[in-house]
C-alpha positions as CSV (number, residue, x, y, z in Angstrom):
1,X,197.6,153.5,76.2
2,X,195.8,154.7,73.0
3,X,197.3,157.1,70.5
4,X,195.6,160.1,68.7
5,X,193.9,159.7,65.6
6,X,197.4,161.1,63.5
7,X,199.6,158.2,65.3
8,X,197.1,155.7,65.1
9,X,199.2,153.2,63.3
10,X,201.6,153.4,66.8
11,X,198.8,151.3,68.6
12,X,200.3,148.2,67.1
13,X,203.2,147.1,68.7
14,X,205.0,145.6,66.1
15,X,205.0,148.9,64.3
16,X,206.4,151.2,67.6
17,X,209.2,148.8,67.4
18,X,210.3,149.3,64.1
19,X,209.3,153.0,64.7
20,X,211.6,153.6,67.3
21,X,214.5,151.2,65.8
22,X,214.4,152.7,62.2
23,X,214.4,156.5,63.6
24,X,217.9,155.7,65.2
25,X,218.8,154.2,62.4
26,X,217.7,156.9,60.2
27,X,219.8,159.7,61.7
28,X,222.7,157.9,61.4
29,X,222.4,156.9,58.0
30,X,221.4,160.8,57.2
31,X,224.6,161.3,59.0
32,X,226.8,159.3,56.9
33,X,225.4,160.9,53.8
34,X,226.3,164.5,54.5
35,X,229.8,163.1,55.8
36,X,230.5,161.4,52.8
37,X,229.5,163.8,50.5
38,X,231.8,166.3,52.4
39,X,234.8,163.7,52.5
40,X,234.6,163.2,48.4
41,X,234.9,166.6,47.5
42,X,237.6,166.8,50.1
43,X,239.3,164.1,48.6
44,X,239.1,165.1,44.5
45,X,237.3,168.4,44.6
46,X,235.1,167.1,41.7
47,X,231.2,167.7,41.0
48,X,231.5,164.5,38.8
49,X,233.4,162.3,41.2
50,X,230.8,163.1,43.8
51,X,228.0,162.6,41.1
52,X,229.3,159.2,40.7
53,X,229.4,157.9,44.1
54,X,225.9,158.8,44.3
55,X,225.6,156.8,41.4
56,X,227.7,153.9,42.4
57,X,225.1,153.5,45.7
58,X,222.2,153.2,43.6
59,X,223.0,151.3,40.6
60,X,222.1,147.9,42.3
61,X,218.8,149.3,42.8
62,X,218.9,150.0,39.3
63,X,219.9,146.5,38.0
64,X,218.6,144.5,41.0
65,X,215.6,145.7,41.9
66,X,213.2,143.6,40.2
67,X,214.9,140.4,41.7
68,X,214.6,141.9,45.3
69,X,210.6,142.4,44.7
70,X,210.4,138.8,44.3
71,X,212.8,137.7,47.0
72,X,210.7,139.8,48.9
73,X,207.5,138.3,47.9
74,X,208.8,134.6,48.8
75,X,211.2,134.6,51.4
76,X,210.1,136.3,55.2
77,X,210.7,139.5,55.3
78,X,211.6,140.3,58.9
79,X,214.5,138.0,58.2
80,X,215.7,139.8,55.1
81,X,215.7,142.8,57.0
82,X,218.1,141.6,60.1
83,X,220.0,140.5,57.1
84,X,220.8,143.6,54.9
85,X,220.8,146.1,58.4
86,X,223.2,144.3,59.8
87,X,225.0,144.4,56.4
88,X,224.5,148.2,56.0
89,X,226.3,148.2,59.9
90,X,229.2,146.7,58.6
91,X,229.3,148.9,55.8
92,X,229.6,152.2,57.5
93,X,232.1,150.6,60.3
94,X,234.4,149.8,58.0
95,X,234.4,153.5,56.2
96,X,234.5,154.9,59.8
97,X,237.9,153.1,60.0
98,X,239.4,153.8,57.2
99,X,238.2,157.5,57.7
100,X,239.7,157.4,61.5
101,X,242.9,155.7,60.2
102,X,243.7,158.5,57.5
103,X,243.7,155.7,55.1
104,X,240.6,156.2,53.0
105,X,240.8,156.8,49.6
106,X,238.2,157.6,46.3
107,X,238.4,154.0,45.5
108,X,237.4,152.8,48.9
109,X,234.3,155.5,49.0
110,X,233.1,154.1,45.4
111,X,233.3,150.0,46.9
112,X,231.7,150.5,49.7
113,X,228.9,152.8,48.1
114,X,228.5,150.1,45.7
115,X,228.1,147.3,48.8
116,X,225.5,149.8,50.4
117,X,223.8,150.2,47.3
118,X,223.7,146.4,47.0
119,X,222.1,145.9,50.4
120,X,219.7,148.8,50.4
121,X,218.5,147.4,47.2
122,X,216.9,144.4,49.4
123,X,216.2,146.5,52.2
124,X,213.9,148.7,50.9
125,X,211.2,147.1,48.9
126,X,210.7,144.6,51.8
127,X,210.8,147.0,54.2
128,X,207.9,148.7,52.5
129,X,205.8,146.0,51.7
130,X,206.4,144.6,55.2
131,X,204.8,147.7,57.2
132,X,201.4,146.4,56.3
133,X,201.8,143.5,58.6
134,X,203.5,145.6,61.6
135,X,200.1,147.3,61.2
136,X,196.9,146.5,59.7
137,X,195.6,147.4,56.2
138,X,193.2,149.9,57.7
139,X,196.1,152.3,59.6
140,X,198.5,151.8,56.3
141,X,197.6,155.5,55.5
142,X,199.1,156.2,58.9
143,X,201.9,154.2,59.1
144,X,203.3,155.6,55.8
145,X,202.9,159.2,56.5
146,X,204.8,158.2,60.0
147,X,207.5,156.7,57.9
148,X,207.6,159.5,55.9
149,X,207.8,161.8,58.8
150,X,210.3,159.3,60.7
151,X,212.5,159.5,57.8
152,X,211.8,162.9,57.7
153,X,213.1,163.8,60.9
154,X,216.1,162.0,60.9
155,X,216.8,164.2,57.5
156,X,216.4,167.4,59.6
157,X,218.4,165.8,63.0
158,X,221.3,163.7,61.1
159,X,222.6,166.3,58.2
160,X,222.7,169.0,61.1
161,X,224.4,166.5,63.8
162,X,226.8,165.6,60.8
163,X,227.7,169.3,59.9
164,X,228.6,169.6,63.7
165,X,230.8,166.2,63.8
166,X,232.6,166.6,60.8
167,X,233.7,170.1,61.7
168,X,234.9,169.3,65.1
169,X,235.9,166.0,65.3
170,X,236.0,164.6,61.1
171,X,234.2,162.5,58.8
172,X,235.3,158.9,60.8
173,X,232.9,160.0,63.5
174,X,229.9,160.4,61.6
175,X,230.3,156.8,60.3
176,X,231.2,155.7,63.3
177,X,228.0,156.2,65.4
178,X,226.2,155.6,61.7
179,X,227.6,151.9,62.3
180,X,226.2,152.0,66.2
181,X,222.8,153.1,65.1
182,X,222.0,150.2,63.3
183,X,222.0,148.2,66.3
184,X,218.6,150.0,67.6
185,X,216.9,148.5,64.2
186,X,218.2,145.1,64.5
187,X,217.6,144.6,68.2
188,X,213.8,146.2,66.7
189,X,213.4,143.6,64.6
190,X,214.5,140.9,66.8
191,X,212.5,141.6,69.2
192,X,208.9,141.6,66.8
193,X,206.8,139.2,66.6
194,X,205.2,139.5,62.7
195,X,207.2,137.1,60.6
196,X,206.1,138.7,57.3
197,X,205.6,135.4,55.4
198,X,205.5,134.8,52.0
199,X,202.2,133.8,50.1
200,X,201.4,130.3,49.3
201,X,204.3,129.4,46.5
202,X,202.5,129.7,42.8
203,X,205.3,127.4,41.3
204,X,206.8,129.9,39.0
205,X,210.4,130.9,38.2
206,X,211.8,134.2,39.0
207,X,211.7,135.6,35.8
208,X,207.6,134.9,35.4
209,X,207.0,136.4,38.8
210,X,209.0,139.4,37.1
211,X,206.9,139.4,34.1
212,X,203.8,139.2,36.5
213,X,204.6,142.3,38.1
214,X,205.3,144.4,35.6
215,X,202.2,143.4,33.3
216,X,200.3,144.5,36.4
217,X,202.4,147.6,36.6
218,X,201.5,148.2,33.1
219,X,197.8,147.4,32.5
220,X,196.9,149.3,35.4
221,X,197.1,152.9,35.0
222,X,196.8,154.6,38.3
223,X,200.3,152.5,38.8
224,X,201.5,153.3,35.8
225,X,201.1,157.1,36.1
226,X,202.4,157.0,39.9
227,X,205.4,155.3,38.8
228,X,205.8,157.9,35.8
229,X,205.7,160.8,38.6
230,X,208.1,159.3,40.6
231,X,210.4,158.4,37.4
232,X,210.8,162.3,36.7
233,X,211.2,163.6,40.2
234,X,213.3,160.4,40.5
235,X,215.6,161.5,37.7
236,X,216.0,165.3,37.6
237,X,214.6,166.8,40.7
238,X,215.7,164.0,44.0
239,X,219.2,164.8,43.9
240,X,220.3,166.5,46.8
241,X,222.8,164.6,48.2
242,X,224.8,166.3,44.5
243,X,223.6,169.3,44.3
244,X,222.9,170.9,47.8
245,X,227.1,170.2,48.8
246,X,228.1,172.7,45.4
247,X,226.0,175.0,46.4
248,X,227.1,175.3,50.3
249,X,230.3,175.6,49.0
250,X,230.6,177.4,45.3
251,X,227.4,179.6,45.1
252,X,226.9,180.3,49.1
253,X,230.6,180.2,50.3
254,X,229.4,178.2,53.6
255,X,231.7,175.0,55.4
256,X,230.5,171.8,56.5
257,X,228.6,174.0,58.8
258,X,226.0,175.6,56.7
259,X,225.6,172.8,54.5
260,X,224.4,170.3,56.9
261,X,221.6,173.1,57.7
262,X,220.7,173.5,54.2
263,X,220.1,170.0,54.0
264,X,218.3,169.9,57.3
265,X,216.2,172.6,55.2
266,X,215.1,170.0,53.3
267,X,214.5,167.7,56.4
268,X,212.4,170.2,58.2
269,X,209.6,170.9,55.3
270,X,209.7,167.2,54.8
271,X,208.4,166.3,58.8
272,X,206.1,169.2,58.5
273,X,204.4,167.5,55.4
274,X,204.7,164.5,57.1
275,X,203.5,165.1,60.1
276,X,200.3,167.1,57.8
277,X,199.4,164.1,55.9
278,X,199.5,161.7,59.1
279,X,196.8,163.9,60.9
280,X,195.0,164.5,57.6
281,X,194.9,161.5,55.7
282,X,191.6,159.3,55.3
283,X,192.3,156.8,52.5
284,X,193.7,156.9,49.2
285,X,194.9,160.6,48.2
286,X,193.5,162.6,45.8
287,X,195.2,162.4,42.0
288,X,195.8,166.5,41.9
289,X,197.4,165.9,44.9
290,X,200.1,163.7,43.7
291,X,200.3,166.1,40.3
292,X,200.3,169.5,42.6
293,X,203.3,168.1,44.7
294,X,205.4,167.0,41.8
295,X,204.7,170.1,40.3
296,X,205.6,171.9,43.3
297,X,209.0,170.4,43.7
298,X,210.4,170.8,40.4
299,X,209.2,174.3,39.9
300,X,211.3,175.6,43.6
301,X,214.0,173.2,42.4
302,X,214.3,175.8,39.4
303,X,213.8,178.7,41.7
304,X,216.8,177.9,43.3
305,X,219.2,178.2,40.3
306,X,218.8,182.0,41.2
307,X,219.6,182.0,44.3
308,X,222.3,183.7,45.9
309,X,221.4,184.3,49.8
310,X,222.0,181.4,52.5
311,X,218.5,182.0,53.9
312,X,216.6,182.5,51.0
313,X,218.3,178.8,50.3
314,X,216.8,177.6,53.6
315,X,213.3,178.6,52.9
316,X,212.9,177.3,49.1
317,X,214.4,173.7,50.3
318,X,212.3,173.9,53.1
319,X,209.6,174.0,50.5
320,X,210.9,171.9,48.2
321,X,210.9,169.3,51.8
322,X,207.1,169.7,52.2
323,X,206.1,169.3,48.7
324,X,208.8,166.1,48.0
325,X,207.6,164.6,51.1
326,X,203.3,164.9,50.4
327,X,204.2,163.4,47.2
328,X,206.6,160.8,48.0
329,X,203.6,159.1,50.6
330,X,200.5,160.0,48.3
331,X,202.6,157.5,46.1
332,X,203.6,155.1,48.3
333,X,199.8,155.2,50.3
334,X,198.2,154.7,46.7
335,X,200.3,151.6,45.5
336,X,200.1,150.0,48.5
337,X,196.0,150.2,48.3
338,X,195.8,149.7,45.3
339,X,198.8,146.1,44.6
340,X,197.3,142.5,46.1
341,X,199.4,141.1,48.8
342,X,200.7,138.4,46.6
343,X,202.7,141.4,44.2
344,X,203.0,143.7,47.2
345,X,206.9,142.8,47.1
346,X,207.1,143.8,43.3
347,X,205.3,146.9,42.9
348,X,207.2,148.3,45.9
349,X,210.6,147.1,44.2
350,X,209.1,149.3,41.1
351,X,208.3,152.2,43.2
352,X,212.1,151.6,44.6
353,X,213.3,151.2,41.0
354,X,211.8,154.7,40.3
355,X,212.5,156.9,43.4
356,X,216.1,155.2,43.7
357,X,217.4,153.2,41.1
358,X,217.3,155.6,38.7
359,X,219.2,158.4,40.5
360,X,222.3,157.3,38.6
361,X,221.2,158.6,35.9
362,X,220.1,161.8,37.2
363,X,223.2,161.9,39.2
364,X,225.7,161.7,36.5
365,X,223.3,164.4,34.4
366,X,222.9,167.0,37.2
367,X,226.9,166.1,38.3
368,X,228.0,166.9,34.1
369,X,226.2,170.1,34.5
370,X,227.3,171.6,37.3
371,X,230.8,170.7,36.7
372,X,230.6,171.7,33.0
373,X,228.2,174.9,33.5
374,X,228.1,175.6,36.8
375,X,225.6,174.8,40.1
376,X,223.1,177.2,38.7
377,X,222.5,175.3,35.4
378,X,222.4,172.1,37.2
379,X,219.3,173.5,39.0
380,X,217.2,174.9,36.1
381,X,218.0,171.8,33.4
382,X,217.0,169.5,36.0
383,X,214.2,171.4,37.4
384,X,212.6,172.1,33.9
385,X,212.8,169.4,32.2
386,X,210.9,167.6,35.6
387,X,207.9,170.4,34.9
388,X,207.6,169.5,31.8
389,X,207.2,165.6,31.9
390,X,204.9,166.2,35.2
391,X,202.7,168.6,32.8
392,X,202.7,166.1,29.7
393,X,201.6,163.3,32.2
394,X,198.9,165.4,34.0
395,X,197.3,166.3,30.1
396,X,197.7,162.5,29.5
397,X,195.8,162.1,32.5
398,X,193.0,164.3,32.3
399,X,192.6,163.1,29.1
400,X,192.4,159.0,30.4
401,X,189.6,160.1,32.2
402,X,188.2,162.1,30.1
């Protein structure tokens, strides 16, 4: 059987395996975010507190990322990856205990964020640098926007699932079948038959394969600006997971309910753009594409500071879904044609370090606003100040090539 011309990259089996296993996967993990989110603010009530657990989970990513490029660059990858799922399993069965037992506690949120963090950190850039070998370099367009949708989906399936568990049956059962799901990816991974091995070895320390990468990262500028991009949506705009709970609650007056819809709001426009840039996508993507998104996303990010009706929320994070999700796999689709194999590892730990490892930051700014000002200013400081750096980068831009 032959897929369409928008699922090409499926025609590889290698790649429909880790298709199927990560989409499980996916709408569990989507699951336990909108769970624990809810089970933090029932436990202290506190913007911050749930600003900093969202912080604690990508710290790693912040400090470790560079070292997890490399590891992925030398060690094989589909190893790694049976490695840190079946950690991220273990994670979520233990808070799905503690949950069920009545015996969780702040403290034991915060740990166990922090071990996720810790594993995702490996997970993801070699997970993303391995997708060219499920595939082939010719359908890595493809494949990406069908990650993008994948992950998409299981935004718009798992936060809605999760509203629905954790008002009939609690938190614990969220995590629980979180912890089941991972077992698809694994058994995914197990059962493929790319290896993902590393490049000849160059004979160099950890530290100079660092260096390498972000010299490269540096003297190039089509990186350099991508990663820019995804440093300001990265910081003030990508924060959902703080700022879509307050409003649910404090500016819409909706339960569990209604906020795992608003986040499957997000999910919804995100598989749409997906699912747009998988049919439509022919090589690398335009530059005003990549500016147009990000511009996109921050200005509806300050649109919603105003808003005040549940459905009006729907449609702007709709929107906000579609133009996150164009940008987030024009940047991904442009590093990976532009990096050589040998740095594939690095770059996409840099493009990690970006989207994810600095959400601390912008966790524990948009988290001090809210709880000092309210959900409204959280909104508009972090929206604005995202247009503004996305327009100083595009001027820089025009005038590079200029």
């Amino acid at each position: 059987m032959r897929f369409p011309t928008g699922l090409r990259a499926l025609n590889h089996r290698d790649y429909r395996l880790f298709f199927a296993g990560q989409l499980i996967s996916l709408v569990g993990t989507w699951m336990q975010r909108v769970a624990q989110s809810w089970l933090v603010l029932e436990l202290t009530d506190s913007p911050f507190k749930l600003g900093l657990i969202s912080a604690l989970q990508s710290v790693p990513m912040l400090c470790f990322a560079f070292i997890a490029g490399v590891i992925a660059d030398r060690l094989r990858k589909r190893r790694l990856l049976i490695g840190t799922q079946s950690t991220l399993m273990i994670q979520a069965f233990i808070l799905a205990v503690l949950a069920w037992t009545g015996r969780v506690q702040y403290w034991h949120v915060a740990l166990l964020a922090t071990c996720y963090g810790l594993a995702f950190t490996l997970d993801m850039p070699t997970r993303q640098s391995f997708v060219v070998e499920m595939a082939s370099k010719e359908d890595l367009p493809n494949a990406i926007a069908l990650n993008s949708a994948m992950v998409s989906g299981a935004r718009m399936v798992g936060p809605a699932v999760a509203g629905f568990l954790v008002d009939r049956y609690g938190v614990a059962s969220a995590f629980g079948l979180n912890g089941l799901s991972f077992v698809a990816v694994i058994l995914a991974l197990a059962a493929m038959q790319a290896e993902g091995l590393p490049g000849p070895p160059q004979g160099t320390s950890i530290r100079q394969d660092i260096a390498a990468g972000l010299a490269y990262a540096a003297r190039t500028p089509l990186v350099a600006l991508v990663l820019s991009l995804l440093l300001a949506l990265g910081l003030f705009v990508m924060n959902h997971n703080v700022l879509v709970p307050l409003l649910a609650r404090d500016v819409l007056h909706e339960g569990a309910h209604g906020f795992g819809l608003l986040m499957a709001a997000v999910g919804t426009g995100a598989i749409v753009g997906a699912l747009t840039v998988a049919t439509l996508s022919k090589g690398a993507p335009p530059l005003s594409l990549l500016l147009g998104t990000a511009a996109a996303a921050s200005g509806l990010t300050v649109l919603l500071a105003a808003v005040r009706d549940f459905w009006v929320a729907m449609l702007i994070l709709t929107l906000v879904g579609i133009s996150q999700i164009v940008f987030l796999a024009s940047c991904n689709t442009t590093l990976q044609l532009v990096v050589p194999d040998r740095m594939r590892g690095r770059i996409m730990s840099l493009y990690a370090f970006v989207w994810v490892g600095v959400t601390p930051l912008g966790s524990l700014f948009v988290g001090t606003i809210a709880d000092w000002y309210g959900v409204a200013a959280a909104y508009a400081a972090g929206g604005g100040v995202a247009l503004v750096l996305i327009l100083g980068l595009a001027l820089l831009a025009r005038r590079g090539r200029a």
